[in-house]
N, CA, C and O of each residue as an XYZ file, in Angstrom:
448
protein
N     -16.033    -48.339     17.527
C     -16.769    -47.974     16.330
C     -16.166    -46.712     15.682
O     -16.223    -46.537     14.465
N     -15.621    -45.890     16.477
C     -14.918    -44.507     16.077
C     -14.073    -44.758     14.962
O     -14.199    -44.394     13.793
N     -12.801    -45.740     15.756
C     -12.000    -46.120     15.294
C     -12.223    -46.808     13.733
O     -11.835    -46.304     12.679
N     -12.666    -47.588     13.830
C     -13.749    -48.164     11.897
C     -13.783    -46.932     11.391
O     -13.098    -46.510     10.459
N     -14.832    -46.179     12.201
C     -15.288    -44.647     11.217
C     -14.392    -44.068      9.950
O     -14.655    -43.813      8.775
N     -12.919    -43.966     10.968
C     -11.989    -42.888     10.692
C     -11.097    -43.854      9.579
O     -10.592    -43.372      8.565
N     -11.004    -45.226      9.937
C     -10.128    -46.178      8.769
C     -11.214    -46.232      7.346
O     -10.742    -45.947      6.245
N     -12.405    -46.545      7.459
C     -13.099    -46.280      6.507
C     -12.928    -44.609      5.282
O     -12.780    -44.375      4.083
N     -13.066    -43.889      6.512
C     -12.762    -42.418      5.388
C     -11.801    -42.132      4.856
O     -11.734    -41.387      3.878
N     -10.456    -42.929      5.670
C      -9.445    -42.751      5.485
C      -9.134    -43.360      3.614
O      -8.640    -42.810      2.629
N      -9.853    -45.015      3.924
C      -9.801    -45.740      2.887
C     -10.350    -44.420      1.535
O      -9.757    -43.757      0.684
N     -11.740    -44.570      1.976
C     -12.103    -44.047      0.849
C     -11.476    -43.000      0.438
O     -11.085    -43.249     -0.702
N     -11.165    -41.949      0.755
C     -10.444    -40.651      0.735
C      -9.278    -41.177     -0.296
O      -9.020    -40.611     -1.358
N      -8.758    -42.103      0.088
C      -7.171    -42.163     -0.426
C      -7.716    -42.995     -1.902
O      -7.011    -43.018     -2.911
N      -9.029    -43.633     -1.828
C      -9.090    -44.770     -3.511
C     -10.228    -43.602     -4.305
O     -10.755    -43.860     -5.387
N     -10.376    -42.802     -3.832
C     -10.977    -41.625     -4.818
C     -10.109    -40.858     -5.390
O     -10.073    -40.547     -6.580
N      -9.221    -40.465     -4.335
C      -7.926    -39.923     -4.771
C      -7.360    -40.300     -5.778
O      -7.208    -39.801     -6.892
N      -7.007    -41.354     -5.252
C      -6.851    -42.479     -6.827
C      -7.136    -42.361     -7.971
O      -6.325    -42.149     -8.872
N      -8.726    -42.524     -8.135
C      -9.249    -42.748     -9.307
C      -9.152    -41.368     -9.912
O      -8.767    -41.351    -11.081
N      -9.494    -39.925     -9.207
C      -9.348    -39.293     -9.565
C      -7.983    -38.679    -10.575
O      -7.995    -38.167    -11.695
N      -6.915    -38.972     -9.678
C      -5.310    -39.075    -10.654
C      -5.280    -39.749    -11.698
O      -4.677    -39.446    -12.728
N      -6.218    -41.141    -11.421
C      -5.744    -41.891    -12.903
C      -6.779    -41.002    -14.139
O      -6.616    -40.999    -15.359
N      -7.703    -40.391    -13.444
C      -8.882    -40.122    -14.194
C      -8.418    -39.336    -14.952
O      -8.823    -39.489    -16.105
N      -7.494    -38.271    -14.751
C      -7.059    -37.349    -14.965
C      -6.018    -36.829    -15.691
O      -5.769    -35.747    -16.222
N      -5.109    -38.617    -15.488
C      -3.920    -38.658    -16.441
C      -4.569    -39.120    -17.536
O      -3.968    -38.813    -18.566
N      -5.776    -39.872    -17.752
C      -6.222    -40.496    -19.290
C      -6.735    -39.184    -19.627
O      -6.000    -38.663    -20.467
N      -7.579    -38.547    -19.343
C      -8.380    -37.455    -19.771
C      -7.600    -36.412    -20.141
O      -8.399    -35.475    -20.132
N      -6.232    -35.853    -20.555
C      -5.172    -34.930    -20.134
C      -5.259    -34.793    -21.818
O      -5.051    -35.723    -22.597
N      -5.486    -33.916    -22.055
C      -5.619    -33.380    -23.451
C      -4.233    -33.330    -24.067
O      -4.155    -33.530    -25.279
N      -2.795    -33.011    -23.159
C      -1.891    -32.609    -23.776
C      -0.458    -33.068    -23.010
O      -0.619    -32.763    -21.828
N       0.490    -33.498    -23.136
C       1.618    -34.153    -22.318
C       2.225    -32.759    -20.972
O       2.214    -31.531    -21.055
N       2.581    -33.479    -20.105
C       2.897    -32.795    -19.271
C       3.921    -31.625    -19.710
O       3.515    -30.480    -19.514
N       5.697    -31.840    -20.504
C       5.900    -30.752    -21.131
C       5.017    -29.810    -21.600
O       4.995    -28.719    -21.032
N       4.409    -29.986    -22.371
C       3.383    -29.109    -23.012
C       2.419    -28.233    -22.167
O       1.766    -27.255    -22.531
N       2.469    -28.633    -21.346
C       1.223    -27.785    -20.175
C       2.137    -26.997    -19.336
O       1.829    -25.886    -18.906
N       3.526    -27.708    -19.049
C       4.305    -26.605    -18.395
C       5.023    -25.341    -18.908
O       5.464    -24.366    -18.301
N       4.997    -25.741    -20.537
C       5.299    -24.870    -21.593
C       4.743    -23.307    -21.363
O       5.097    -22.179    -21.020
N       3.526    -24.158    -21.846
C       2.531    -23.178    -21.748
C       2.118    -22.204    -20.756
O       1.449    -21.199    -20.999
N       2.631    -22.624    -19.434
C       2.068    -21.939    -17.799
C       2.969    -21.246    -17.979
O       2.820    -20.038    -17.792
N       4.302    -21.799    -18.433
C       5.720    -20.915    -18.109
C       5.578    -19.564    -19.393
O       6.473    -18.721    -19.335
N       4.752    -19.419    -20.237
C       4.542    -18.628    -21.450
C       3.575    -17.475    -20.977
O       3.863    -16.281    -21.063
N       2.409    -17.966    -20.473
C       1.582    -17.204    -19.618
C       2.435    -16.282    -18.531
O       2.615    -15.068    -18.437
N       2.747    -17.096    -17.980
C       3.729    -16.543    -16.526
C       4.358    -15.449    -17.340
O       3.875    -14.325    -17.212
N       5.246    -15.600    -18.060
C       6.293    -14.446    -18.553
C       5.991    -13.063    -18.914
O       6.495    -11.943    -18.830
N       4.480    -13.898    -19.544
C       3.741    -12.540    -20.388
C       2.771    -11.788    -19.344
O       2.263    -10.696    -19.601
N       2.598    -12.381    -18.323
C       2.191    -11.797    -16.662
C       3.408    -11.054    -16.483
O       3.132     -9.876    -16.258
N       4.398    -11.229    -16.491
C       5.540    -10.803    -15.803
C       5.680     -9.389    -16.745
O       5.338     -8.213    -16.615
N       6.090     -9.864    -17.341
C       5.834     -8.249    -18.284
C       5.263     -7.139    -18.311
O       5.775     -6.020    -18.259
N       3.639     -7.581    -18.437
C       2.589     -6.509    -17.676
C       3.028     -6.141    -16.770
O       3.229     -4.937    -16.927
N       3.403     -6.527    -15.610
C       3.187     -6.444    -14.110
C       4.528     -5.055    -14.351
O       4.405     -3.842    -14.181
N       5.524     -5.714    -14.717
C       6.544     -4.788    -15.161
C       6.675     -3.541    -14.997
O       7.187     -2.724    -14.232
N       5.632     -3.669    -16.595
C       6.018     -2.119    -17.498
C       4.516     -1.360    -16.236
O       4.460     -0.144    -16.057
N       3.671     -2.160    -15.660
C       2.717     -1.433    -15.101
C       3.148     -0.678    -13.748
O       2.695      0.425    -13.443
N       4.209     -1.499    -12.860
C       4.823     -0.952    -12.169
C       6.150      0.174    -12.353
O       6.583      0.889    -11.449
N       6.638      0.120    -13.715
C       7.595      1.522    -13.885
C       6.520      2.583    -14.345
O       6.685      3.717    -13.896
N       5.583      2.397    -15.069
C       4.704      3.383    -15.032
C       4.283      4.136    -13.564
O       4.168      5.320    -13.246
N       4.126      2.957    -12.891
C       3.157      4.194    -11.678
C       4.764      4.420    -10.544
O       4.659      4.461     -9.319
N       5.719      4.503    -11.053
C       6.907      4.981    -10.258
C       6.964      5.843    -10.506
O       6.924      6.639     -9.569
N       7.168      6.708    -12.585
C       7.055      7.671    -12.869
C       6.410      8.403    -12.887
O       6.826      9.559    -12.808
N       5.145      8.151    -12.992
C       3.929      8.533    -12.529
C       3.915      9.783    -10.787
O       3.648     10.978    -10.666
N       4.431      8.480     -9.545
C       4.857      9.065     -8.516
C       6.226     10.103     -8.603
O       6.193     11.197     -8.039
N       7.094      9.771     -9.158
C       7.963     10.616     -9.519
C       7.503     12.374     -9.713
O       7.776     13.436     -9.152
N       6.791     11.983    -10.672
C       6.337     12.900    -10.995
C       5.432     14.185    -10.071
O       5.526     15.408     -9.969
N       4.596     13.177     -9.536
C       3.640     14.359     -8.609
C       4.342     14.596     -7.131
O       4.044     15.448     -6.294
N       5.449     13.497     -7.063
C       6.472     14.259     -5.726
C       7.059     15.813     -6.189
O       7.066     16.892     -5.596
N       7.485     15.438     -7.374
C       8.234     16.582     -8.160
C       7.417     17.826     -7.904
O       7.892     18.765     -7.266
N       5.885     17.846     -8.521
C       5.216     18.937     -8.602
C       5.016     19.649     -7.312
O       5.195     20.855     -7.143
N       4.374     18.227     -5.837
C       4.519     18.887     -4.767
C       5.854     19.638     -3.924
O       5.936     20.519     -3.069
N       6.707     18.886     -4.571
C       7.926     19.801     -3.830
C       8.274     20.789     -4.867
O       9.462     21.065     -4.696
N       7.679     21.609     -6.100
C       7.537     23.061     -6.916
C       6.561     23.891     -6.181
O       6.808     25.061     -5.890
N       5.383     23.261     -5.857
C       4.461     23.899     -4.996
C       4.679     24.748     -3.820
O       4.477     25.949     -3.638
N       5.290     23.520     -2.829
C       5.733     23.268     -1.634
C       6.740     24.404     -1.585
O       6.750     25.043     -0.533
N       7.867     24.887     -2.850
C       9.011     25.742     -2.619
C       8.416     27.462     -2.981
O       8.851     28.507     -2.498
N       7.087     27.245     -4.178
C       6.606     28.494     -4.165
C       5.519     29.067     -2.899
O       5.195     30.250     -2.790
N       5.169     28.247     -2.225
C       4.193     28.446     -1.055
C       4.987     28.582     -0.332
O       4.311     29.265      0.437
N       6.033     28.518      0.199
C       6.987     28.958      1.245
C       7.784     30.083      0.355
O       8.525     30.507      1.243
N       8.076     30.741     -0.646
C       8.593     31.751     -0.809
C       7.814     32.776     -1.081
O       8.431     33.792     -1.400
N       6.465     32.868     -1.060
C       5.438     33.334     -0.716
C       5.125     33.974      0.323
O       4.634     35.096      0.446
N       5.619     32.742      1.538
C       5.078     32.949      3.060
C       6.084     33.968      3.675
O       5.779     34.877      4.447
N       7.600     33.612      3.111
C       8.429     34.635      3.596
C       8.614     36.109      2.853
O       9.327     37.075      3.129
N       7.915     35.925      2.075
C       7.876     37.439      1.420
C       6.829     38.519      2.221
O       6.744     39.701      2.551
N       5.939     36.942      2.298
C       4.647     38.332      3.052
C       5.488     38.238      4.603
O       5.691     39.393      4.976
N       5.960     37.360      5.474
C       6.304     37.970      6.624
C       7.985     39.025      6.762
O       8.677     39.449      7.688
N       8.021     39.064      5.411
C       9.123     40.315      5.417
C      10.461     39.872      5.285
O      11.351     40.634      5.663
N      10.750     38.770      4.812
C      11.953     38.222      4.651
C      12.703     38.716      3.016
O      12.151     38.585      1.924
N      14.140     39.318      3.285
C      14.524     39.436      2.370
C      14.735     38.324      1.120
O      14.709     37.152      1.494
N      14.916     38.527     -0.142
C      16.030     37.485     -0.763
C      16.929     37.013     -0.220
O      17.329     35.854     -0.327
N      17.478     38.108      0.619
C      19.057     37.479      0.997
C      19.110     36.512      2.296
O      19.802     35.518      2.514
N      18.101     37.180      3.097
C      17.561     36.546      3.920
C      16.990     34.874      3.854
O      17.269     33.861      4.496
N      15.941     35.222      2.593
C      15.605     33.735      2.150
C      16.647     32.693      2.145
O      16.449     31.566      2.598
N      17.875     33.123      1.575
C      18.705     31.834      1.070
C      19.211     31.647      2.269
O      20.290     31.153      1.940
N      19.225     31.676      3.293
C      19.852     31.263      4.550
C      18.750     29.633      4.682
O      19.081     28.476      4.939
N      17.679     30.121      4.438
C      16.440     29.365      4.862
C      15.827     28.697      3.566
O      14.641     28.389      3.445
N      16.965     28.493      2.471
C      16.531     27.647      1.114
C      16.712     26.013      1.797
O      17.324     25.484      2.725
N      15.761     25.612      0.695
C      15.242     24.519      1.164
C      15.091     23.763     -0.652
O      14.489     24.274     -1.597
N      15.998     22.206     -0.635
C      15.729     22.139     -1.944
C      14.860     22.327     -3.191
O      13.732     21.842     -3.108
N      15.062     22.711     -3.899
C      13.773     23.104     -5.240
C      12.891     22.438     -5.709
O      11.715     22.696     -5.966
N      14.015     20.796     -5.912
C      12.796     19.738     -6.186
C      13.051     18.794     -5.595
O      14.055     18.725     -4.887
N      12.181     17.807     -5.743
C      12.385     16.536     -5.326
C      13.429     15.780     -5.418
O      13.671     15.839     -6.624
N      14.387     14.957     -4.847
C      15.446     13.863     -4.767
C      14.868     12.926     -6.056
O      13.827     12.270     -6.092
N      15.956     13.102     -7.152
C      15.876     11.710     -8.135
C      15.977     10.574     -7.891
O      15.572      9.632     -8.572
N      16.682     10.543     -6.618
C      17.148      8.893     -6.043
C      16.602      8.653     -4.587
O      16.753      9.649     -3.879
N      16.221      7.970     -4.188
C      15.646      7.851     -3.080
C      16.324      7.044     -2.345
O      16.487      5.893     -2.750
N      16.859      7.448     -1.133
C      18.143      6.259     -0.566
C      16.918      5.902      0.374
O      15.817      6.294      0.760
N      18.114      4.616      0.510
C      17.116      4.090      1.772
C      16.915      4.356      3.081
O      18.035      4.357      3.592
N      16.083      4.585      3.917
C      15.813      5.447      5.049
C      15.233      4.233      6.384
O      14.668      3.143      6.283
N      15.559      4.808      7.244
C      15.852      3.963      8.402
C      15.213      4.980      9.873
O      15.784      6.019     10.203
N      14.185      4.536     10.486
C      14.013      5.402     11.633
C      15.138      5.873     12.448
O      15.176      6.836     13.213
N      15.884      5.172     12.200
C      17.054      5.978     13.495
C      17.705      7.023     12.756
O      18.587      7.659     13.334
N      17.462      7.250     11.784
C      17.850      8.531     11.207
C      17.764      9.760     11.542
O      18.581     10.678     11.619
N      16.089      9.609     11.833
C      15.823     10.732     12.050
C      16.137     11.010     13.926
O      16.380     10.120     14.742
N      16.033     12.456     14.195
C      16.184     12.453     15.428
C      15.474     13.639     16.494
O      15.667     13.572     17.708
């Protein structure tokens, strides 16, 4: 009886399926070119947004790396002034000004 069960759903499953495809090709407002036209038009103009929204928030980051490493260089020339470090002294112990424009690519075994 199992066996019936499962050929039965099977049947039906696959002639709904059916009807549904044919249902779907009469009912189709617009030829298949035309609908892929259109997805591919959407898509592009997604693509775009996505784009210009992602170089925005690069520069964006760019940017506030920048400020923290201005911060970052006056809070440490700060720290060595009050513990008594000369100018001349300082530049032994300079440390870049700003942030890296380019960001290479970095790899744990780098560090050590």
């Amino acid at each position: 009886m199992d066996k019936v069960m499962w050929k039965v759903s099977g049947l039906v499953f696959v002639t709904s399926s059916l009807v549904g495809l044919i249902g779907g090709l009469l009912a189709a407002p617009q030829s298949g070119l035309r609908t892929r036209k259109k997805i591919h038009r959407g898509y592009e103009h997604i693509k775009k947004d996505i784009k210009g929204q992602v170089k925005q928030e690069v520069h964006d980051l760019k940017g506030a790396v920048a400020n923290v490493a201005r911060q970052g260089n006056a809070y440490r020339e700060k720290l060595l002034a009050w513990k008594g470090f000369s100018e001349w002294q300082q530049g032994f112990l300079d440390f870049p000004r700003a942030a890296p424009v380019k960001v290479l690519r970095w790899h744990p075994k780098d560090v050590q």
